[in-house]
C-alpha positions in Angstrom: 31.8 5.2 24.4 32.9 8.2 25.5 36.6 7.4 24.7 36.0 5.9 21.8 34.2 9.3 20.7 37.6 10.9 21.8 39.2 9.4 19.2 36.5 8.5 15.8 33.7 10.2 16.1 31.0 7.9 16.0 28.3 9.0 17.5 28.8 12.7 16.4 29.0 11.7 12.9 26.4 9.1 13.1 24.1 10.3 15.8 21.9 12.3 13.9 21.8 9.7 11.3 20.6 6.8 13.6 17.7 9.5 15.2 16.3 9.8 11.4 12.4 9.2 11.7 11.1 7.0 9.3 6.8 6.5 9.4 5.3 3.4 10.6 3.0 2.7 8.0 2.7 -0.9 6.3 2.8 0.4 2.6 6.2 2.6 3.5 7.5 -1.2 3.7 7.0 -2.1 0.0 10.4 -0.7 -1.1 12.1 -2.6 1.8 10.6 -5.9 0.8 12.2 -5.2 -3.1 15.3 -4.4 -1.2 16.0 -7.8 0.7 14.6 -10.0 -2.8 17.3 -8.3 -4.3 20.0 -9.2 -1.7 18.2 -13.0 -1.9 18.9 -12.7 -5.8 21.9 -11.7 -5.1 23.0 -14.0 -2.8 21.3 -17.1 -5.1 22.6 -16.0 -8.4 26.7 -15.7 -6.5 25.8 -19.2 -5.5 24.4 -20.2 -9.2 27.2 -18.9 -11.2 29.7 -21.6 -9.4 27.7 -24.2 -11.6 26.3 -22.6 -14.4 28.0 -23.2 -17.9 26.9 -20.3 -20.4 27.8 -22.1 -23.4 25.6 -23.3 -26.4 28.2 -25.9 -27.7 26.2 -29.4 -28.1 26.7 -32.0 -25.6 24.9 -35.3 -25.0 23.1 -35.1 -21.4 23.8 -38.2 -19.1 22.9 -37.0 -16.3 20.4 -38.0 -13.2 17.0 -37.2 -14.9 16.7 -40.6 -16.8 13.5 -39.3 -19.7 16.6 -36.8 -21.3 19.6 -39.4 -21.2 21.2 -39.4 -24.6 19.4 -36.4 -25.8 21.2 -33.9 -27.5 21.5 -30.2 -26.0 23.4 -27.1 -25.2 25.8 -26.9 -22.3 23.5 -24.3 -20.7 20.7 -26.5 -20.3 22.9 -29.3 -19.1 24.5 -27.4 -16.3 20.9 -26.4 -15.5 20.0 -30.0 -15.3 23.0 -30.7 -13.1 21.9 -28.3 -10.8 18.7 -29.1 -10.6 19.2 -32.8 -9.9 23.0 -33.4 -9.1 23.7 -30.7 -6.8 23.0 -31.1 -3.6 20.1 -28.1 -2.6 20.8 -27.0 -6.6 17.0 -27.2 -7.4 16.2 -25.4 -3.9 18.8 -22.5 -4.8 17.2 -21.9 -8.2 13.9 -22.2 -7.4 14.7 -19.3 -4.4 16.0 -17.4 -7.0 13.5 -17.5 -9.4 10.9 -16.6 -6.6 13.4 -13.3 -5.6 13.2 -12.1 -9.0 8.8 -12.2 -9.4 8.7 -10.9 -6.0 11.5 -8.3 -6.6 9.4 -7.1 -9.8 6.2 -6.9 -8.2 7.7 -5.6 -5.0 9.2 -2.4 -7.2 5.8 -2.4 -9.0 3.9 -1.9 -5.9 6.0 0.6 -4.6 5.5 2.8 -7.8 1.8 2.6 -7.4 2.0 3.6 -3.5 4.2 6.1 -4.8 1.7 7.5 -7.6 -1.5 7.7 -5.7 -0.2 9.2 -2.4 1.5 11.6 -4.6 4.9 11.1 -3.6 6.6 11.7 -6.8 5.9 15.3 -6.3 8.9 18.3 -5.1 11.7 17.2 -4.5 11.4 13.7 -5.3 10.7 14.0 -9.1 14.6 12.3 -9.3 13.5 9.6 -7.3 10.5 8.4 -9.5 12.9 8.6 -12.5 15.3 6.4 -10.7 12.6 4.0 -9.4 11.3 3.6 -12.8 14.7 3.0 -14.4 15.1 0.1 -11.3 11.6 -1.0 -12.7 13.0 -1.4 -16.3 16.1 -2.5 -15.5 14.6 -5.3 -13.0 12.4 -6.0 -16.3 15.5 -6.6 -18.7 17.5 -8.3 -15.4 14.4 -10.9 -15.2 14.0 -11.7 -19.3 18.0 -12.4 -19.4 17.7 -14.7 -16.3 14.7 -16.6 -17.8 16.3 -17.1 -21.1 19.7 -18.8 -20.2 18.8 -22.6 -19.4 18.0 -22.4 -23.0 14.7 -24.7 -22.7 11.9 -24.9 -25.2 10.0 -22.3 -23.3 13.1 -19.6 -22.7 13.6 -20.2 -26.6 10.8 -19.8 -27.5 10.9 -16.2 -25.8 13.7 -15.6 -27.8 12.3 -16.2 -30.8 9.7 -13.8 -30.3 12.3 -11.1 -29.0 14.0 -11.1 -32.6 11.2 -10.7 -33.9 10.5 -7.9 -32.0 14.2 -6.8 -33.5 13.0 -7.6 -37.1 10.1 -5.5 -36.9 12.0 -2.1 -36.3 11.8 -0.6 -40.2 15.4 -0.2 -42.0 17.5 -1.4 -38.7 15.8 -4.1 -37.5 17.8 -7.1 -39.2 20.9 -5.4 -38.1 20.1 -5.2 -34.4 19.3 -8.9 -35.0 22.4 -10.1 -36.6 24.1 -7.8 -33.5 22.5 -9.2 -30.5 22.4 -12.9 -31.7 26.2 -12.7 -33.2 24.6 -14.1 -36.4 21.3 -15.9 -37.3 19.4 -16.9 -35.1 19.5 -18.8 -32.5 23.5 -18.7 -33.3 26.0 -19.8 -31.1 26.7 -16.1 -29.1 23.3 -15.3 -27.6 23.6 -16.9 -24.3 27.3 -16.1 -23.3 25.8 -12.4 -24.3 22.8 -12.6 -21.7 25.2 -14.1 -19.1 27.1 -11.3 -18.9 24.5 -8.6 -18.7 22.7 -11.1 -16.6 25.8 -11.8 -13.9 27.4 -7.9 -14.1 26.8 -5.3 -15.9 22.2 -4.8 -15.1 23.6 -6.0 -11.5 25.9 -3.7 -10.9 23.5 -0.5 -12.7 20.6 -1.9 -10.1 23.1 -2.1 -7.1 24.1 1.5 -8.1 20.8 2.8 -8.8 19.4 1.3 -5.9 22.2 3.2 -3.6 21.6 6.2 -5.5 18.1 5.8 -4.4 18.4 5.0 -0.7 20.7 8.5 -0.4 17.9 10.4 -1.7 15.5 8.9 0.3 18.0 9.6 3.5 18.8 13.2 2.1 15.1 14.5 1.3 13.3 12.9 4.4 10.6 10.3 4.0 6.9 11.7 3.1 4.4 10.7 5.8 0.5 10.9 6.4 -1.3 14.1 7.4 -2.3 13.8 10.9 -1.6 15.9 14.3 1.6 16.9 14.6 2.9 16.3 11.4 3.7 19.1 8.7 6.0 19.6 5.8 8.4 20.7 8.5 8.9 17.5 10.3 8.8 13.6 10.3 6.7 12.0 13.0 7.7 8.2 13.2 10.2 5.1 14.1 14.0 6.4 14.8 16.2 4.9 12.3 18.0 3.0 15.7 17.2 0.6 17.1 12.8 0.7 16.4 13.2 0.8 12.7 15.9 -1.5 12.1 14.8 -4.0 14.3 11.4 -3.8 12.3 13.5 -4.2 8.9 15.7 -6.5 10.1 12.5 -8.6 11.3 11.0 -7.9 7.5 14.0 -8.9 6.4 14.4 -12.4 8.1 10.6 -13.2 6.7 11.2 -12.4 3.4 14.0 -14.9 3.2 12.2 -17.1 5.2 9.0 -16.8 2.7 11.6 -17.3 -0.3 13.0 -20.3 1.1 10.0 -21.9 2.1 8.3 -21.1 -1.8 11.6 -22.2 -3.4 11.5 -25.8 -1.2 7.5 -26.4 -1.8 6.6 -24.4 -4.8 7.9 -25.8 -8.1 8.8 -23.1 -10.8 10.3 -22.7 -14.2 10.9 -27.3 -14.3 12.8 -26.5 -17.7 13.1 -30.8 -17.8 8.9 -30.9 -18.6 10.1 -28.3 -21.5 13.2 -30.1 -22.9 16.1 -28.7 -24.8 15.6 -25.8 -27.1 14.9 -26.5 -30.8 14.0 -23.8 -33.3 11.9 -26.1 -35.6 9.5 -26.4 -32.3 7.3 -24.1 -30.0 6.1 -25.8 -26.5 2.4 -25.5 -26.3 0.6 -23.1 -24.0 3.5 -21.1 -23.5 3.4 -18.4 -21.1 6.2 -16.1 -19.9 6.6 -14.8 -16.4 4.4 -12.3 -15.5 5.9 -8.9 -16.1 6.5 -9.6 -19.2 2.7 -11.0 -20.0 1.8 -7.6 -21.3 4.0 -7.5 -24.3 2.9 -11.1 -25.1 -1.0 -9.7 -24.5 -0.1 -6.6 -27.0 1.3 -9.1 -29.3 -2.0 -11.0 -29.4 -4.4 -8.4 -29.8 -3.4 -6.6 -33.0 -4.4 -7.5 -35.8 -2.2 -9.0 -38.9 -1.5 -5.0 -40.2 1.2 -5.4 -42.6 2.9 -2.6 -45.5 4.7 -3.3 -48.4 6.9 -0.1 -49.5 9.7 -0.3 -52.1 9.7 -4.0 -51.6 10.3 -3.4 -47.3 7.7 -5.2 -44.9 7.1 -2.9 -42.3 5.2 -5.8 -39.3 2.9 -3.1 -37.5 1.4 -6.3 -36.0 4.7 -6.5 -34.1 5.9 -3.1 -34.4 3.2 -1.2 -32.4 2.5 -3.8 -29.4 6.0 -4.7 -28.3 8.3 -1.4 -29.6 6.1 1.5 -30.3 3.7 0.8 -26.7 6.2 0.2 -24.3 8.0 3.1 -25.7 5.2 5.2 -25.1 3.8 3.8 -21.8 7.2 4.3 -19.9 7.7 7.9 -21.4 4.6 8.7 -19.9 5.2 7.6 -16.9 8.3 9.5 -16.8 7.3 12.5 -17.8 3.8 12.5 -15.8 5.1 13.9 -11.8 6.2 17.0 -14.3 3.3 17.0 -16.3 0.6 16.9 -13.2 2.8 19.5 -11.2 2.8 21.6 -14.6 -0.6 21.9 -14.4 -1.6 21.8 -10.6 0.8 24.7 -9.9 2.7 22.7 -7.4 6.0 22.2 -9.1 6.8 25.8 -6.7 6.6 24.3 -3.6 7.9 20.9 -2.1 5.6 18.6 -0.9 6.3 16.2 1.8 2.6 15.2 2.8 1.4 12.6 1.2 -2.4 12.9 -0.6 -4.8 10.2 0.1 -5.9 8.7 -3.2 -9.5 9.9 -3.0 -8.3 13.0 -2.5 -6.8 13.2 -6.1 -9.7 11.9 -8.0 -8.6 12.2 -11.6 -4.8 11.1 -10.1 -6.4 7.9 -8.7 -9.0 7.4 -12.1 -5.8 7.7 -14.1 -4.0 5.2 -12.3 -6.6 2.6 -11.9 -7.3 3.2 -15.7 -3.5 2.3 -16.4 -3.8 -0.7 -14.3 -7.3 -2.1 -15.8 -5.2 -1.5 -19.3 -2.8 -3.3 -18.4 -4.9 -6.3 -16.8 -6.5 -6.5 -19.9 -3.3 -7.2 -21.4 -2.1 -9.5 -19.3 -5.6 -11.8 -19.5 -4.7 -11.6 -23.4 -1.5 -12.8 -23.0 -2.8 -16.0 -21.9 -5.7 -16.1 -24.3 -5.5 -19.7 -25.4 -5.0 -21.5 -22.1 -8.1 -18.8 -20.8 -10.4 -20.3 -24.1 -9.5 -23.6 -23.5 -10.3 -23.7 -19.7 -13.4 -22.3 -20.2 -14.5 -23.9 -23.5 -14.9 -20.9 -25.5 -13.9 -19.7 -28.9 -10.6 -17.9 -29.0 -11.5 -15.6 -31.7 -14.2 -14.5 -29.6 -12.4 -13.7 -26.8 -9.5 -12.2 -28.8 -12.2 -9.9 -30.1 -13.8 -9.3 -26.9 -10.2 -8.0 -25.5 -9.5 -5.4 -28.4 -12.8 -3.8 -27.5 -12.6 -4.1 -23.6 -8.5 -3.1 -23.9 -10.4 0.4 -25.5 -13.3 0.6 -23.2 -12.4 -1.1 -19.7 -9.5 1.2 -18.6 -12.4 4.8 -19.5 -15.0 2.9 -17.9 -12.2 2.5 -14.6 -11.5 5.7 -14.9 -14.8 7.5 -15.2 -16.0 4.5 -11.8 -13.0 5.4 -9.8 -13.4 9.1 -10.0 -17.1 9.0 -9.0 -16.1 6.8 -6.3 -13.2 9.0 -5.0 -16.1 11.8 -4.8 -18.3 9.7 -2.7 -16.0 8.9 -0.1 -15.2 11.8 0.6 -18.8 12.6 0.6 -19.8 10.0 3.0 -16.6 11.1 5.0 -17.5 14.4 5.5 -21.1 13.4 6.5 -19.4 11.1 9.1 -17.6 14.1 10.4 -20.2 16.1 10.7 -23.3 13.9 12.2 -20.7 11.2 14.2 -21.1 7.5 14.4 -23.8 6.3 15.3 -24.3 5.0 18.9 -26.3 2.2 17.9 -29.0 3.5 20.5 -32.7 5.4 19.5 -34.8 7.3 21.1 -38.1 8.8 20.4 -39.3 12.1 20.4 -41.7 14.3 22.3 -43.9 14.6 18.9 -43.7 10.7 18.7 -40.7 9.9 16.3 -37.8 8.1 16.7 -34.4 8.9 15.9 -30.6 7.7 16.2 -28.1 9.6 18.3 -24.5 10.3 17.2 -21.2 10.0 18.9 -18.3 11.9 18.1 -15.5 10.4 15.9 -12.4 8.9 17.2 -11.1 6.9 15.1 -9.3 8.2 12.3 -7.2 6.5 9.5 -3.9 7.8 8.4 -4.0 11.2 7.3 -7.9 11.2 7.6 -9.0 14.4 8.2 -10.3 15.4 11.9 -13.1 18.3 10.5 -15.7 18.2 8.2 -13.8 21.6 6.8 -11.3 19.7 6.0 -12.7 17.3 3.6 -14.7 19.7 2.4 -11.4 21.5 0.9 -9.8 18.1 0.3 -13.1 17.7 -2.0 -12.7 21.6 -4.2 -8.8 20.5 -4.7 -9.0 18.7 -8.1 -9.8 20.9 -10.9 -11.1 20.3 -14.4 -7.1 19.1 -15.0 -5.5 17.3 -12.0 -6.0 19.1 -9.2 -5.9 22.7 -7.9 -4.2 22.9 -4.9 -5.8 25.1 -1.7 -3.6 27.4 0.2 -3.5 25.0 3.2 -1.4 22.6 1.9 1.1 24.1 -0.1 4.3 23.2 1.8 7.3 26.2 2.0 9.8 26.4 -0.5 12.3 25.5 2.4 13.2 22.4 4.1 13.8 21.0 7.9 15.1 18.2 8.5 
């Protein structure tokens, strides 16, 4: 080593870079786990493309799967049938990547939320949340365009409802539809379109974003749990070589072990049960994947509000769910890491601790509000098929939705931050009297009572002094938070 050193430095130049701490903490492992479902997707779609035909000119399908045999339909669903039946391991391949791209999404959206309730977001990673939510939209736009080119009945009918969604933008609307869909709709341009944004150009913005991301995380040091010996100053945790990449590469092998497994034994997406797409039908029960349920939910719940000026329609029945919400949803949560550290003072100082989520009451009632408003909408977006299980009307529950999409998400947030209190409550009581012992004894004036042992075991970044929650407990204010003097970090950084 030493004479190789002589001559390329590599363990000057990548010495410090392979002793990089990273924390050993399961939810630091979130990100990791979108990382390797994108290198599956990846690796599927490379595979996919060698067969796929992105063409909407009419053929007649003769293919393996005897119920469509001389039924008329696009190129892209026929190639999609050819994999799926008359390549060998096609329908395993496409099922693997199908089960990358929901576990991708909801691998990204988990890592946001660890992000937003520890408090991560905060000085200097502000940038870093930006960027993640970008990968979160982009993933988003990256899924619909992959679900929409076998051109089934169900992808269709998704694209159906997207040009509405174009339609119901006042003044520009019908010329952001002719644009997109080269013409009327369905035309003959929409799929080669979504193929290529689908294949290279949101690839190539996620690889890039994603690198972007990684340096950032390398440059400004991962955050880590209070405990002893750890600070602002320092990392405590894994070296980057060879305990933490042995670690990812182990996560790494079970995620495409658990993709593999899902894509062989777990059917998905069977566009043959849906046959070609035809815009004079709509399949029945129709549901889209999941991160995409809560525009479908919006869509459900308003009500038919239509305007008539100087002979224009303007669709706020379509207009607010699926352009005007999303637009605001997304802006808020890019603008909220500035907005809390606005108003908590802590914009001046970087912070490199993570919080606890009960420590951040109104943080953590906000966040569980968001997601309860968002369940909501995703149970609406699946309205019918919910009424039908379970026999009810679907008016009722339509109506039941619009009121618990208002009241559900303050009632969250009012439980969560009344439950945040009482931990810490009960926590600092546990500090101060110990665990019980499990023994009693009675006393010289003839009562019984319990005794206490100390405390010893202590979650991650639990406090160790009744003190300590105590100041944990005064640090949200009326607005966000206030924070105390002890755990502002410096304005400098060690790495």
């Amino acid at each position: 080593m030493d004479a190789v050193d002589a001559r390329l430095p590599v363990t000057d130049g990548a010495g410090r870079l392979l002793r990089k701490a990273f924390p050993d903490h399961w939810s630091f492992y979130l990100g990791e786990l979108a990382l390797y479902s994108l290198i599956v997707l990846v690796l599927t779609g490379v595979w996919l493309t060698l067969f796929f035909k992105p063409e909407m000119r009419e053929v007649t399908y003769a293919g393996q799967y005897v119920p469509l045999r001389g039924v008329r339909m696009s190129e892209a669903f026929d190639s999609t049938l050819h994999i799926s039946f008359d390549v060998r391991g096609g329908l395993l391949i496409r099922q693997m990547h199908h089960w990358a791209a929901l576990v991708f999404v909801a691998a990204i959206g988990l890592h946001m939320l660890r992000i937003f309730f520890t408090g991560a977001f905060r000085r200097p990673r502000e940038m870093n949340w930006v960027i993640g939510l970008t990968l979160f939209v982009l993933a988003l736009a990256e899924g619909f365009a992959g679900y929409s080119l076998p051109d089934d009945l169900l992808s269709g009918t998704g694209l159906r409802i997207a040009q509405g969604i174009m339609l119901s933008i006042p003044i520009v609307g019908t010329y952001v539809s002719m644009f997109v869909f080269g013409g009327e709709f369905p035309g003959h341009e929409i799929i080669p379109r979504l193929y290529g944004l689908h294949i290279l150009l949101l690839p190539g913005a996620l690889i890039a974003l994603v690198t972007v991301h990684l340096i950032l995380v390398f440059y400004l040091k991962h955050t880590q749990w209070r405990g002893p010996g750890r600070s602002n100053r320092n990392v405590v945790g894994k070296p980057l070589f060879p305990q933490f990449a042995v670690s990812s590469v182990g996560l790494s092998l079970i995620v495409f072990g658990v993709l593999t497994l899902l894509g062989g034994i777990g059917q998905i997406n069977p566009v043959w049960t849906y046959g070609p797409y035809r815009p004079d039908q709509v399949s029945t029960g129709s549901q889209p994947d999941w991160y995409v349920g809560f525009l479908e939910g919006s869509l459900r719940l308003v009500p038919p509000w239509e305007t008539n000026i100087a002979g224009h329609t303007i669709m706020w029945n379509v207009l607010l769910p699926a352009v005007v919400l999303p637009t605001l949803l997304f802006a808020v949560l890019y603008l909220y890491p500035f907005v809390e550290q606005r108003l908590t003072g802590e914009g001046h100082h970087e912070q490199h601790l993570c919080d606890r989520p009960r420590e951040r009451p109104v943080r953590t009632g906000l966040g569980v509000a968001g997601i309860t408003f968002y369940g909501v909408l995703l149970l609406a977006g699946g309205n019918d098929v919910v009424a039908q299980s379970f026999r009810i009307s679907v008016n009722t529950l339509t109506w039941v939705l619009r009121i618990g999409l208002v009241v559900a998400p303050v009632l969250a947030f009012m439980l969560a931050r009344r439950l945040c209190h009482a931990l810490l409550e009960a926590e600092r009581e546990r500090l101060e009297e110990g665990e019980e012992s499990g023994e009693v004894r009675q006393s010289v004036e003839g009562g019984y009572e319990s005794s206490h042992r100390p405390v010893e075991d202590f979650r991650p970044g639990a406090p160790r002094t009744p003190e300590a929650v105590t100041a944990a407990d005064r640090r949200p204010g009326p607005r966000t938070g206030t924070p105390s003097p002890e755990h502002r970090a410096p304005a400098h950084r060690h790495r």
